[in-house]
C-alpha positions as CSV (number, residue, x, y, z in Angstrom):
1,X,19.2,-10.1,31.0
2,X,20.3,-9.1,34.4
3,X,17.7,-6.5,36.3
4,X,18.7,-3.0,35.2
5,X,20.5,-3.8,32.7
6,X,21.9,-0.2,30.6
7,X,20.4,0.2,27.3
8,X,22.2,2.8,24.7
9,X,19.0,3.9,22.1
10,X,19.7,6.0,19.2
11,X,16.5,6.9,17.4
12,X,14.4,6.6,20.9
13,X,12.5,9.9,19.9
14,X,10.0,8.3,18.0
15,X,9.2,5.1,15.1
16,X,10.4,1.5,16.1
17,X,13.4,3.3,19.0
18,X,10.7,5.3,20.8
19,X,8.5,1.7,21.0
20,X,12.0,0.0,22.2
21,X,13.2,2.8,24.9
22,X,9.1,2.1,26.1
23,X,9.4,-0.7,26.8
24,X,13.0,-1.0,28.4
25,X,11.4,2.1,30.3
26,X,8.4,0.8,31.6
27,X,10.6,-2.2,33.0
28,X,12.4,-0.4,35.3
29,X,16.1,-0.9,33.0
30,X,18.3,2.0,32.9
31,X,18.3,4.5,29.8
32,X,21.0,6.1,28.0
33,X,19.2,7.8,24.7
34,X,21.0,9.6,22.2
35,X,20.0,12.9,21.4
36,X,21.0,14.9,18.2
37,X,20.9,18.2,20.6
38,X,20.8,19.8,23.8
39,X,16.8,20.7,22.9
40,X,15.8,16.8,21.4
41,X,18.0,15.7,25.0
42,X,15.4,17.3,27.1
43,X,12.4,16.7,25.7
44,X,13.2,13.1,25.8
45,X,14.7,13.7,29.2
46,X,10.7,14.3,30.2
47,X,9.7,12.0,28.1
48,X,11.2,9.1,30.0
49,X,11.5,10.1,33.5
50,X,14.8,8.8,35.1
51,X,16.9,8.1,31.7
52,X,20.2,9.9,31.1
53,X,20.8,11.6,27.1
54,X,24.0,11.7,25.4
55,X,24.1,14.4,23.1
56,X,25.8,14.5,19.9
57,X,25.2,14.5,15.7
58,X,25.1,11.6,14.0
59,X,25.1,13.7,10.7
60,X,28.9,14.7,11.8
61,X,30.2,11.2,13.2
62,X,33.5,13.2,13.1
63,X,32.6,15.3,16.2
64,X,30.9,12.2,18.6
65,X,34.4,11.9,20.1
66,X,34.9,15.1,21.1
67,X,30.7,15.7,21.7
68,X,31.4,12.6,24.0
69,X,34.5,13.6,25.4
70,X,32.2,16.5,27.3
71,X,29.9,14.3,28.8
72,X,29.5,11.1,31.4
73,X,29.3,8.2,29.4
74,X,27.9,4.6,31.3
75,X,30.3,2.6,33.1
76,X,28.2,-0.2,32.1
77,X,26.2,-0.9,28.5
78,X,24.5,-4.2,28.3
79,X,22.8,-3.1,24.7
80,X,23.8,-0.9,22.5
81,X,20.6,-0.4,20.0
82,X,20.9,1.2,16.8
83,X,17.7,2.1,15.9
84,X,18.1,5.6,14.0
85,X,18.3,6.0,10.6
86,X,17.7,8.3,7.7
87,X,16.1,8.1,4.0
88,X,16.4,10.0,1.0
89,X,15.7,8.7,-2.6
90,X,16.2,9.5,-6.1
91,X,18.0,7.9,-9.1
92,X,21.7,7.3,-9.5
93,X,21.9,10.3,-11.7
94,X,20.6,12.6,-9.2
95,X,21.9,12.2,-5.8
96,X,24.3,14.6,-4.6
97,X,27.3,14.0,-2.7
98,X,25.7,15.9,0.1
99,X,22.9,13.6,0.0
100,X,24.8,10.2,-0.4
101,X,27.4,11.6,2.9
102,X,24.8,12.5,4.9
103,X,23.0,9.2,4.7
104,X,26.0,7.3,5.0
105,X,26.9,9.2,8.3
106,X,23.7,8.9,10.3
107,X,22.9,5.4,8.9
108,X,26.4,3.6,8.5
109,X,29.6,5.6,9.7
110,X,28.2,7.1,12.8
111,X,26.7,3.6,14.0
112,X,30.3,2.0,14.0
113,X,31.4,5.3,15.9
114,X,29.3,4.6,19.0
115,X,30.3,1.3,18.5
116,X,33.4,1.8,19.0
117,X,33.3,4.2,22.1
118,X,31.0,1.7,23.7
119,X,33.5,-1.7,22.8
120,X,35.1,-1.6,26.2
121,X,31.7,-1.8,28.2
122,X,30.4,-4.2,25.8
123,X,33.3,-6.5,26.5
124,X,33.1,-6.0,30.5
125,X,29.3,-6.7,30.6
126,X,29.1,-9.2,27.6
127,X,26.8,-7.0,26.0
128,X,24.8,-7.0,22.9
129,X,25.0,-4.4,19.9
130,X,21.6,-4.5,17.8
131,X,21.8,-3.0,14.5
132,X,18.3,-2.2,12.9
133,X,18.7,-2.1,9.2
134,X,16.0,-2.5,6.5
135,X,14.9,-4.5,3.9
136,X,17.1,-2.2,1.5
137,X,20.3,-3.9,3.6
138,X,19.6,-7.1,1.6
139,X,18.0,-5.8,-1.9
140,X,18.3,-2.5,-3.5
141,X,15.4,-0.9,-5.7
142,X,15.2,1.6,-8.5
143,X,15.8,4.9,-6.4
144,X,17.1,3.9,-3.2
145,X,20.8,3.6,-4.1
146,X,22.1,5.6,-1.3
147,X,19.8,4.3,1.5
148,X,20.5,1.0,0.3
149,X,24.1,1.3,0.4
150,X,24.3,2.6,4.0
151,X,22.2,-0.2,5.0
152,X,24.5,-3.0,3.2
153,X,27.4,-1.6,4.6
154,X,26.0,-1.5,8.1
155,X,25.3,-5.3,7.6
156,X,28.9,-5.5,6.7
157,X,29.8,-4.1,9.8
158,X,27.4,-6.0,11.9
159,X,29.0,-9.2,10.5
160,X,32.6,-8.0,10.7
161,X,31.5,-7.2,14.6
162,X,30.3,-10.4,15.1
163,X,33.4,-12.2,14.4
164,X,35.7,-9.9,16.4
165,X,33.9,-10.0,19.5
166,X,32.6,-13.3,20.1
167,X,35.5,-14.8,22.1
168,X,34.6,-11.5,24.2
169,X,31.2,-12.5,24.8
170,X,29.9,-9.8,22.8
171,X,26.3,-10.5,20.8
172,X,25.6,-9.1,17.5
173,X,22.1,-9.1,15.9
174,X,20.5,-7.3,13.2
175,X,17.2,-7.0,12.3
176,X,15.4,-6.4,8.9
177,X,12.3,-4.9,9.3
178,X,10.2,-4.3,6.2
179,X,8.1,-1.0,5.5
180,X,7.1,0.0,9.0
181,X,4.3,2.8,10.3
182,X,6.6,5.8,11.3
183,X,8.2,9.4,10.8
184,X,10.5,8.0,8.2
185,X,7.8,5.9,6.5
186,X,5.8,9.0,6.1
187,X,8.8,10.7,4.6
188,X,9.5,7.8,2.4
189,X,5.7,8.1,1.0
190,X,6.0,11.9,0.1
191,X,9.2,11.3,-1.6
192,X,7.3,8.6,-3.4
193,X,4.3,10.5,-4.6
194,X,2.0,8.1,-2.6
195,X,-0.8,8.1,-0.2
196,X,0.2,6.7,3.1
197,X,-2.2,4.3,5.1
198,X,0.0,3.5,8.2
199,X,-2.5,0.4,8.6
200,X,-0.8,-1.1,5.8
201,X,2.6,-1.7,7.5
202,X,4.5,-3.0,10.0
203,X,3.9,-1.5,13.9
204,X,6.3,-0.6,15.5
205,X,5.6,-2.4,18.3
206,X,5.6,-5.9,16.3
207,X,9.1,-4.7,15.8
208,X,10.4,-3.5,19.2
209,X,9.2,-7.4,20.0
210,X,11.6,-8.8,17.7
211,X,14.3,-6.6,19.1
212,X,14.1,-7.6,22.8
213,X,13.3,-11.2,21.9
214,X,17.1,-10.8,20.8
215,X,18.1,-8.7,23.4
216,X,16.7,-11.1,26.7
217,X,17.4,-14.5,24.7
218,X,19.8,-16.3,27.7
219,X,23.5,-16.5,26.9
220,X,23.7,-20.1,25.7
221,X,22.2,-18.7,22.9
222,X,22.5,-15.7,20.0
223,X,20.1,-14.4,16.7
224,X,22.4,-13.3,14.1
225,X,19.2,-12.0,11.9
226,X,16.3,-11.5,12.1
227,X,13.6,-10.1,9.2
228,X,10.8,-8.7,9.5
229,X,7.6,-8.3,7.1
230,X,4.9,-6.7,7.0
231,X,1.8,-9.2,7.7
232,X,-0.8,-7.9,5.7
């Protein structure tokens, strides 16, 4: 990818985004990092030096228009990343509605929202829009219903993408990782009743690696999917 290239990260504040938007950082690209708030925008504002935040709730993909509307979005985006998500399990016969929305907002609805504000600089720069999904996006288990439906859907969308936009030069990968040691993981472990050993799963890092090896592949070439497992 060209030198500077503009990165869009959801998710950079921590888990596999934070590991991405490090590296993109530390190689001198430019940084545009979603932020759910004005508070989260600044103290990733510190946290990478030189990056610009776009503010708005992926929880209310209703309102990124207008939250985006108030602000200077990039002339330029040669990635958009998709790397936030949220979890929340329980059986079929106990989710709420509030709990099955709010997961397909953040992980499914709002994803294809950004996308779709960031389409026309996609298309100028030939960019590439990476969608990080889960293992739940190709099987669903006993209590994940909801998760795993946002995740399906969002390789639905990826796919859909994929084929719309590749006369325009427009890349479209997702990736699959398994169980991986972060925020979320923990979460996923207390909902679980289980001990969590972070040593057990995938780091982050191994994972941020598989997302720019899609990103900086040259142009004669594109990864549709990618999965990831854990190794031990």
């Amino acid at each position: 990818m060209a030198d500077m290239a503009t990165h869009v990260i959801t998710g950079a504040g921590s888990g596999i985004g934070a590991a991405v938007a490090r590296r993109l950082h530390a190689r001198g690209d430019d940084l545009v990092l979603h932020a759910r708030d004005a508070r989260r925008a600044k103290e990733l504002a510190v946290e990478f030096p030189g990056a610009r935040t776009l503010v708005g709730d992926l929880a209310d993909p209703d309102k990124l228009s207008w939250a985006f509307s108030h602000q200077t979005l990039p002339d330029r985006v040669d990635s958009l990343l998709h790397i936030a998500g949220v979890v929340d399990l329980g059986p079929v016969g106990e989710l709420t509605p509030k709990s099955w929305r709010h997961q397909l907002n953040v992980n499914l609805i709002a994803p294809a929202e950004l996308t779709r504000h960031f389409l026309p600089q996609l298309r100028t720069a030939h960019g590439h829009v990476v969608f990080v999904n889960s293992g739940a996006g190709l099987r669903a288990s006993a209590e994940w219903s909801a998760y795993a439906a946002s995740k399906h859907g969002l390789k639905a969308l990826a796919d859909s993408l994929r084929n719309e936009e590749h006369d325009n030069g427009v890349r479209v990968t997702t990736v699959y990782p398994g169980r991986t040691a972060s925020p979320m993981q923990v979460k996923v472990h207390q909902q679980e009743g289980k001990e969590y050993d972070p040593a057990r799963w995938i780091d982050p890092e191994s994972v941020a690696t598989t997302i720019l090896l899609a990103v900086d592949l040259p142009r004669d070439a594109e990864i549709n999917d990618l999965t990831v497992r854990p190794g031990r």
